[in-house]
GUVEX-293278 format. One record per residue (C-alpha): residue number from 0; residue in one letter; x, y, z. Coordinates in steps of 0.2 Angstrom, whole numbers, plus 5000, padded with zeros to 4 digits. Example, Ala and Ser with C-alpha at 12.3 -4.5 7.8 and 13.67 -1.06 7.14 Angstrom:
<atoms>
0,A,5062,4978,5039
1,S,5068,4995,5036
</atoms>
This chain:
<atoms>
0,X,5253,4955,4785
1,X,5251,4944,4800
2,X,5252,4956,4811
3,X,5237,4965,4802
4,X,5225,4950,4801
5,X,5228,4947,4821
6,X,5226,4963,4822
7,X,5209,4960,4812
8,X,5204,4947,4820
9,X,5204,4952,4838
10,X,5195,4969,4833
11,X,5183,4960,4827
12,X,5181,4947,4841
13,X,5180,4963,4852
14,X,5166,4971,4842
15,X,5156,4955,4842
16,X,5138,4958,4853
17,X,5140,4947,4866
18,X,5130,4931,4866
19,X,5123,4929,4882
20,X,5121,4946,4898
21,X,5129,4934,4912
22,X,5138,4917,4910
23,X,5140,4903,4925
24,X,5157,4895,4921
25,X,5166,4879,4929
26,X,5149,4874,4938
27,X,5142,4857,4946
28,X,5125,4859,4942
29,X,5109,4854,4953
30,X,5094,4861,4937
31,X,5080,4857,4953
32,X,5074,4839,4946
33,X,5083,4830,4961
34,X,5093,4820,4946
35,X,5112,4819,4947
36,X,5127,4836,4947
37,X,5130,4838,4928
38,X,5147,4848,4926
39,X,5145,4863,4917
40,X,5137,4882,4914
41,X,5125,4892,4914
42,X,5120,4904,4903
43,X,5107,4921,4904
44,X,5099,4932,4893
45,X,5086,4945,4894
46,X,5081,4939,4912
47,X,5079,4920,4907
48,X,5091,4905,4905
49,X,5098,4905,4888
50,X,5108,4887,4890
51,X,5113,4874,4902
52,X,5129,4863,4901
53,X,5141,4865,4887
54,X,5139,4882,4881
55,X,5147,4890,4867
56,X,5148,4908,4864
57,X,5153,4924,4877
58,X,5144,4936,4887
59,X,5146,4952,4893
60,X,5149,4947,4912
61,X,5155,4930,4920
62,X,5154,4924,4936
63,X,5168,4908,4937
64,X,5159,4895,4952
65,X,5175,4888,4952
66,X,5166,4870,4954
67,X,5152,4875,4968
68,X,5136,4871,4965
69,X,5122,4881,4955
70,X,5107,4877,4958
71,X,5090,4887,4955
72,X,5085,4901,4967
73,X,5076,4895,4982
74,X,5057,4897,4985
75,X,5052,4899,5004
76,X,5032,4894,5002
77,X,5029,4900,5021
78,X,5034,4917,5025
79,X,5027,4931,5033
80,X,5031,4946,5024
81,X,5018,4958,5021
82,X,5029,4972,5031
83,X,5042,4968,5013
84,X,5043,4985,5007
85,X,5051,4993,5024
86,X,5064,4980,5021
87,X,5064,4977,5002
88,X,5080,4970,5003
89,X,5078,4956,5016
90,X,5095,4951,5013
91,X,5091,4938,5026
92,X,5082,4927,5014
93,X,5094,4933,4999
94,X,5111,4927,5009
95,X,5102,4908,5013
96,X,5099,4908,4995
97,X,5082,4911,4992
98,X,5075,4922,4978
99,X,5056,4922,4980
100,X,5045,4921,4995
101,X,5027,4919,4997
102,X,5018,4931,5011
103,X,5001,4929,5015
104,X,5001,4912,5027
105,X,4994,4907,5042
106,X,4978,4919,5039
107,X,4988,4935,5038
108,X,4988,4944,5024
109,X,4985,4961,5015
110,X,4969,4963,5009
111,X,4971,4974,4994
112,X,4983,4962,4982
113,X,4983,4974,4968
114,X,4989,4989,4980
115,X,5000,4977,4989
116,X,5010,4974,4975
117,X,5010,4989,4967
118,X,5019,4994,4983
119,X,5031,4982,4982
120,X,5035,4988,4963
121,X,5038,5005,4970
122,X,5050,4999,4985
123,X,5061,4990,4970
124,X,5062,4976,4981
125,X,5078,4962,4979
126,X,5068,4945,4976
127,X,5052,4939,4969
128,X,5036,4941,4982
129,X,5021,4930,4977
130,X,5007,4931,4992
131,X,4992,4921,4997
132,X,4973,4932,5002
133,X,4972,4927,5022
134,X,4956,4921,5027
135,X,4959,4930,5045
136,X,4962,4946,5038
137,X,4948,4944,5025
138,X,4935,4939,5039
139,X,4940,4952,5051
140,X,4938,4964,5039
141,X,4919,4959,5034
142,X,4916,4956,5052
143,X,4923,4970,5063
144,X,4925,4964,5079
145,X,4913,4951,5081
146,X,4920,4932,5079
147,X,4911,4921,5091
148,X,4899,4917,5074
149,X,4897,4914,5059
150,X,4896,4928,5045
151,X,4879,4932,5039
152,X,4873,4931,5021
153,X,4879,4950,5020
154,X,4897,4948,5027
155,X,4900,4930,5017
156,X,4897,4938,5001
157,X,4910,4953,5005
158,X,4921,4941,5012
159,X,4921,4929,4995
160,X,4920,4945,4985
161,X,4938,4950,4995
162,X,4944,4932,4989
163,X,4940,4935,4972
164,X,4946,4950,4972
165,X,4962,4945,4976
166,X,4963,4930,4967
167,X,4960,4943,4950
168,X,4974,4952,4958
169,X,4985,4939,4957
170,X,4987,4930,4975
171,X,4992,4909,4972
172,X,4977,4903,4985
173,X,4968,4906,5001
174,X,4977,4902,5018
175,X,4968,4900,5034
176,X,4976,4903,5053
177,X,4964,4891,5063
178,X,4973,4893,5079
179,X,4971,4913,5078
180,X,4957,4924,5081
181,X,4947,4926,5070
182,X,4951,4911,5060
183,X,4948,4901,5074
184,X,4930,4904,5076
185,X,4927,4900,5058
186,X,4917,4883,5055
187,X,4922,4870,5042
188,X,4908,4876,5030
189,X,4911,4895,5029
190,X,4932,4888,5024
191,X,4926,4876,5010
192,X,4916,4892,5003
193,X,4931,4902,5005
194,X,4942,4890,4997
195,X,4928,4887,4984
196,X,4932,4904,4976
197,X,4953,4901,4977
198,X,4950,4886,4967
199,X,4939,4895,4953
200,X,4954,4904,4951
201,X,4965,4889,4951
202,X,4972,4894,4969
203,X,4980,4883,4981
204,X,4971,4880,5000
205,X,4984,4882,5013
206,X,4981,4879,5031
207,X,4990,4882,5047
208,X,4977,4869,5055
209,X,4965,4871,5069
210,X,4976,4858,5081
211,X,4995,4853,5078
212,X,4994,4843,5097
213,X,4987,4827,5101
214,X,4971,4833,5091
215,X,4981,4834,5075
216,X,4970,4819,5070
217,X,4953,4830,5070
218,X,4963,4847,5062
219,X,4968,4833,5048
220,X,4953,4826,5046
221,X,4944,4845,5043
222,X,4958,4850,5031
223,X,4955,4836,5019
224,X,4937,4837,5021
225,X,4939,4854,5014
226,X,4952,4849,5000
227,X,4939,4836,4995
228,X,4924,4848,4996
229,X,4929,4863,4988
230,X,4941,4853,4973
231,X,4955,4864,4978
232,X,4976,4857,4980
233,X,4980,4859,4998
234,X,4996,4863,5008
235,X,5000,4859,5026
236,X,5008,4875,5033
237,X,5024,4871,5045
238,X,5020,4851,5048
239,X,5023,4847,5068
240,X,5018,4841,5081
241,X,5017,4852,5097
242,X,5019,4846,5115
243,X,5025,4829,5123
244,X,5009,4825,5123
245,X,5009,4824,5104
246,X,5028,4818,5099
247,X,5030,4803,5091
248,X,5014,4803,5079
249,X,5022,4810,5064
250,X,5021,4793,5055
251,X,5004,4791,5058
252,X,5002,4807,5053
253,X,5009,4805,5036
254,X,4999,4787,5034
255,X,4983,4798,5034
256,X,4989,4812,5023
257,X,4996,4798,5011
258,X,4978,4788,5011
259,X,4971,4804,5008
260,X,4983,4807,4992
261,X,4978,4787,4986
262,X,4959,4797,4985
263,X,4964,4807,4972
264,X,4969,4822,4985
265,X,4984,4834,4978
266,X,4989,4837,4997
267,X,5009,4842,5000
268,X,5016,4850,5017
269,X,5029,4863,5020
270,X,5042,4862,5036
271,X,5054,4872,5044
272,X,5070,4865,5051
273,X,5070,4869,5068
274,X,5062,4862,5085
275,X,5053,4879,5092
276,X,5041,4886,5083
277,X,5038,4907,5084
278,X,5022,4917,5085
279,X,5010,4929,5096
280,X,5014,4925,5116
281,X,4994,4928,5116
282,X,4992,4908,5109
283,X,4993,4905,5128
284,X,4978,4911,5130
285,X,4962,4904,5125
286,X,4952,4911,5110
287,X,4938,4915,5119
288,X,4947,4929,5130
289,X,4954,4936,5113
290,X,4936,4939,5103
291,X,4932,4958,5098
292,X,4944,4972,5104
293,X,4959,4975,5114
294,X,4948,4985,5126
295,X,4938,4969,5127
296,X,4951,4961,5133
297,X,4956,4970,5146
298,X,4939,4973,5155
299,X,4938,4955,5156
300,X,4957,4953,5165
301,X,4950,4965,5176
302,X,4933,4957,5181
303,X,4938,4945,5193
304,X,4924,4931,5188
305,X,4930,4931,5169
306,X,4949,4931,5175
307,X,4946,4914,5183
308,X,4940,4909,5170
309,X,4954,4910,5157
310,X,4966,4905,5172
311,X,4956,4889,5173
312,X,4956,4888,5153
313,X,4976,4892,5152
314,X,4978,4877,5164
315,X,4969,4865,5153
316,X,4978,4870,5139
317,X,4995,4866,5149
318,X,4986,4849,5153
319,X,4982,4844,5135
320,X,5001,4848,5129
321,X,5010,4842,5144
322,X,5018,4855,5150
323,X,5021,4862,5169
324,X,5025,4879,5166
325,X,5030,4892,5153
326,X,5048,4888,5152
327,X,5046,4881,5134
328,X,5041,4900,5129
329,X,5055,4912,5124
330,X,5049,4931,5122
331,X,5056,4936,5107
332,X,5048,4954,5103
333,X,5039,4964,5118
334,X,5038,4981,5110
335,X,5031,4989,5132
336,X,5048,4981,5139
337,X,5059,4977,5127
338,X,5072,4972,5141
339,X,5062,4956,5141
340,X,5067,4950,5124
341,X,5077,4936,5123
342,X,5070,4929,5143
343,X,5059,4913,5146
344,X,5043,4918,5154
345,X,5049,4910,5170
346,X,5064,4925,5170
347,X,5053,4938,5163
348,X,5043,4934,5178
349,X,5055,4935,5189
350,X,5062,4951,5182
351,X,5045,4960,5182
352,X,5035,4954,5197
353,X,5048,4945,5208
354,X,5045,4930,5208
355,X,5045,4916,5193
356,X,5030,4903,5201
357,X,5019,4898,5189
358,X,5004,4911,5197
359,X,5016,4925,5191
360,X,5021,4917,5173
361,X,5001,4916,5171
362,X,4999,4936,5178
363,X,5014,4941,5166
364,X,5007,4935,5152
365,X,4992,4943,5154
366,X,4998,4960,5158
367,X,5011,4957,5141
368,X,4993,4955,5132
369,X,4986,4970,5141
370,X,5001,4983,5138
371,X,5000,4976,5119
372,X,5004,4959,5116
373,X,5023,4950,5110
374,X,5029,4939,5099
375,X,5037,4926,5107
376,X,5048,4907,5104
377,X,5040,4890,5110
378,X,5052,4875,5111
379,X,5039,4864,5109
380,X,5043,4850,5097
381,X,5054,4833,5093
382,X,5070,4829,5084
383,X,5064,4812,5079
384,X,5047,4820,5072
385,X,5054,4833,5062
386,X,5067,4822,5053
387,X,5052,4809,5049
388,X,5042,4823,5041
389,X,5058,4829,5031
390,X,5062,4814,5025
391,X,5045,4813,5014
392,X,5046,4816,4995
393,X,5031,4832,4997
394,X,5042,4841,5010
395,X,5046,4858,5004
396,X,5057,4868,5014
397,X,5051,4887,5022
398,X,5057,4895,5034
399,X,5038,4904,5043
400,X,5051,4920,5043
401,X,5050,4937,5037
402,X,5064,4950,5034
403,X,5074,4955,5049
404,X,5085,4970,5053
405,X,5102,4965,5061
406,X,5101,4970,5079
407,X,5083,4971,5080
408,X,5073,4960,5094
409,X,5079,4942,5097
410,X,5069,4933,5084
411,X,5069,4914,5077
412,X,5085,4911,5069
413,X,5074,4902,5056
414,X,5072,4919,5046
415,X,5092,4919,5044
416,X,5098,4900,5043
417,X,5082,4889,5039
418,X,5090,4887,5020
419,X,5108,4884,5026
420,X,5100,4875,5041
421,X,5093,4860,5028
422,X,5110,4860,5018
423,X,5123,4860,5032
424,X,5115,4849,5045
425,X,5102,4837,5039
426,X,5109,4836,5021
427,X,5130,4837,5023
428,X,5133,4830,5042
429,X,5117,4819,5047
430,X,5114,4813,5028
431,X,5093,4813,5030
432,X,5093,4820,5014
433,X,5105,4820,4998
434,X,5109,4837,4993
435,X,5101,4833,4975
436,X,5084,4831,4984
437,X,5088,4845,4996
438,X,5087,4859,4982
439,X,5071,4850,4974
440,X,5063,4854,4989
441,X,5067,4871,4988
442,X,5066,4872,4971
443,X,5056,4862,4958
444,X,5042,4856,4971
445,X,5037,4873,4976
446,X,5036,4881,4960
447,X,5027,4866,4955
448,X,5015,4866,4967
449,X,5010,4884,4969
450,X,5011,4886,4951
451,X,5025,4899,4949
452,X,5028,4895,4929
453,X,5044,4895,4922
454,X,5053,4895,4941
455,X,5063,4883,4950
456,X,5073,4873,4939
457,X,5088,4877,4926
458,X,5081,4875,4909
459,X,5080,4886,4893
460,X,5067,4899,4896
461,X,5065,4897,4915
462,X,5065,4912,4926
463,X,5084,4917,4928
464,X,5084,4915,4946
465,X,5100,4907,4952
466,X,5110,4901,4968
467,X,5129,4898,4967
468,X,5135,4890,4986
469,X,5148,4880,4993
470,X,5142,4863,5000
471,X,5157,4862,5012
472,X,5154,4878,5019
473,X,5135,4882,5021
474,X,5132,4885,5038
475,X,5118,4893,5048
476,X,5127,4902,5063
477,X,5111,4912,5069
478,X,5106,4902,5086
479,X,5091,4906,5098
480,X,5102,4917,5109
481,X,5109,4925,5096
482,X,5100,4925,5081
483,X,5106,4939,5069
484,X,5119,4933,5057
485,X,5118,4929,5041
486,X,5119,4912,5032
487,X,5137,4907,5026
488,X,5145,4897,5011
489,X,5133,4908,4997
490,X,5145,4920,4986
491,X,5132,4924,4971
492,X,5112,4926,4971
493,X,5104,4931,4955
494,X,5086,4936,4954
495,X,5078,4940,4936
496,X,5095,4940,4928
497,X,5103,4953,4940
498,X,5117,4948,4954
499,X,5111,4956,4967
500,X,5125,4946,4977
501,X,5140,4944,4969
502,X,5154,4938,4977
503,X,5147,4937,4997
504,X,5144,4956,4992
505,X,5127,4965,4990
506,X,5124,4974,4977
507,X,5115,4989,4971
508,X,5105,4979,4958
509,X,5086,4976,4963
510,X,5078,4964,4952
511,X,5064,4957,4961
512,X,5046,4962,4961
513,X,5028,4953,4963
514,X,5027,4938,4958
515,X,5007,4935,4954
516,X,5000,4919,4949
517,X,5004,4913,4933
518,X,5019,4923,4932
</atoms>
């Protein structure tokens, strides 16, 4: 008879629908807030968090986190994505724990939202991709090849139709590129129109600003012009200074963005954890040699006069940042010679013409542009800055990254380690910031400030996107010589409710998709 009712009972047990699709067990748990580890689990359901802490009940798959901590998916604010969907894995960003990114910065951007993220639904993509509507993009689209200007009447109102446009479609705000043509021919007004129409929509401004060297004070003093004027919540893209000329300002920096907050400003910054920044090689050269086509271009490197000219200029911008040379720039991407990749302009000098004086770095760069342009590396800022801009409480952690194939070019290791980077070397070994505080940056700030609802914390309801890492362990072995290796110390990354990593292994489940505003 005993025997029967055990019998029974576990029948029963086994026909029972489970409670939950994915349990958490034996977890020290970070929910985003920055408050203290609670010891616990986490419980999913249908794509959103059931429970956190003591849960009662079973579920149809557990993942035991054996007491490493869980914390929410990390949300990289700065990324550079818009290529997403020929790498809709971009198990890059998925291996240093981050589960949605937001494309569209520093100017660049699709135009066409709505088609952009019907793309990425197609490509089943493996993490949640929100994106800002670039300025640059939006202005060279209204007005060709012509910058040197303002837009007429004509071209404005296709360029803020573009905005709202995208805004319906779902973009979280307007960024702006002011060191980039065309973005950098743009005058104050035409962006406090632009971000006018972000903010109808309840969009955030968000500026790579026009100076980040010892003029950072004018490029502030524009930026919060334009917060004030058009009413809008503004971001700081990538806070830094560039050049010895500017180190050791970042205090004073952060004094005038606080005085700005004390008027009622909503103003918060975004920083990666590195000392070089990475772009076009082409910001060597001056805007003015940049404005209309390529072919524009290169009729004036060939007119002698108009060479001179940009020599000259390229020397005055050495003057202003303090540098000697082009030592400081590292050529990461040259699609005409890719044997340069990974050399300083001084080698790639002295490989193609040489010689490595500083005549023949200048005519190298100019014949890169010519033949097509590259991306390249510029070890251009301070330890002491960047540790004083991390320190502050609206800091949040992105990467300026995008997805990356193993193998290909020599990018910043940023795009593979900026996550780890934060965890590993300023939380765990130098201490600048606790590791509660650490995963609010990357968590809770973000989705507040961008407004991604029901994302970065643990709570019932939220978004089921979920980290599960090994504080001991996190590391970021990707270096500036040898940049492709992924993140270490992260065994599970859950996006929407599927383990798309599970155990240090990818999966085949694809979870992600766009992320538009409000969602």
């Amino acid at each position: 008879m005993m025997i029967r009712l055990l019998f029974a009972c576990l029948l029963a047990a086994s026909l029972r629908a489970a409670d939950y699709d994915l349990l958490i067990t034996h977890a020290r748990i970070a929910d985003g807030s920055g408050g203290p580890l609670i010891e616990g689990s986490v419980a999913v359901k249908e794509g959103r968090i059931a429970a956190v802490g003591q849960v009662q009940g079973i579920a149809s798959d557990v993942i035991d986190a054996g007491g490493k901590i869980v914390a929410p998916g990390f949300i990289d604010v700065h990324t550079h994505s818009e290529d997403i969907c020929r790498n809709p894995v971009a198990e890059n960003f998925l291996r240093m724990g981050v589960t949605t990114i937001i494309t569209g910065n520093c100017g660049h951007s699709r135009t066409d939202v709505g088609k952009f993220f019907q793309e990425i639904e197609e490509s089943k993509v493996a993490l949640n991709v929100a994106t800002l509507i670039g300025h640059g993009s939006v202005r060279e689209q209204a007005m060709g090849g012509s910058f040197i200007r303002a837009p007429n009447d004509e071209q404005l109102a296709a360029m803020k139709g573009l905005v709202d446009q995208a805004m319906t479609d779902g973009a979280v705000g307007i960024s702006t590129g002011l060191i980039y043509v065309p973005g950098s021919f743009a005058k104050t007004d035409e962006l406090i129109a632009m971000a006018k129409v972000a903010a109808a929509h309840d969009g955030i401004y968000v500026s790579h600003m026009r100076y980040e060297t010892t003029r950072i004070f004018q490029a502030l003093e524009e930026f919060i012009r334009i917060a004030r004027e058009a009413n809008v919540r503004a971001e700081v893209s990538h806070i830094k200074l560039s050049g010895p000329t500017a180190w050791g300002k970042a205090d004073e920096v952060l004094n005038v963005l606080k005085k700005a907050r004390a008027s009622g400003l909503k103003i918060t910054q975004d920083q990666y954890a590195y000392t070089a920044s990475s772009t076009g090689l082409r910001q060597t050269l001056p805007d003015s040699a940049l404005e209309g086509e390529h072919a524009d271009f290169v009729a004036r490197i060939a007119d002698p006069k108009q060479k001179a000219e940009i020599i000259a200029k390229m020397a005055e911008m050495r003057t202003r940042q303090g540098r000697k040379d082009y030592g400081y720039a590292v050529i990461a991407r040259c699609k005409a010679d890719p044997s340069l990749n990974g050399k300083t302009i001084p080698e790639a000098a002295k490989m193609r013409r040489g010689s490595d004086t500083l005549e023949d770095q200048v005519e190298l760069i100019l014949e890169i542009e010519a033949q097509g342009g590259a991306s390249a590396i510029f070890h251009g800022m301070n330890e002491d800055d960047l540790q004083t801009f991390l320190k502050h409480p609206l800091t949040m952690i992105a990467s300026d990254g995008g997805p990356r194939r193993l193998g290909e070019d020599v990018p910043h290791p940023r795009s593979y380690g900026n996550n780890a980077r934060v965890l590993g070397r300023y939380v765990r070994d130098l201490k600048i910031l606790t590791l509660t505080e650490a995963i609010r940056r990357m968590t809770a700030l973000p989705a507040q400030t961008f407004h991604l609802k029901d994302r970065g914390m643990l709570k019932t309801g939220a978004h089921a996107d979920i980290v599960v890492f090994d504080p001991a362990k996190v590391n970021d072995p990707s270096t500036f010589s040898d940049p492709h290796h992924y993140a270490e110390g992260f065994t599970h990354i859950v996006v929407n409710g599927g383990v798309v990593i599970r155990d240090g292994q990818l999966t085949e489940i694809r979870t992600g998709g766009p992320l538009r505003m409000g969602q």
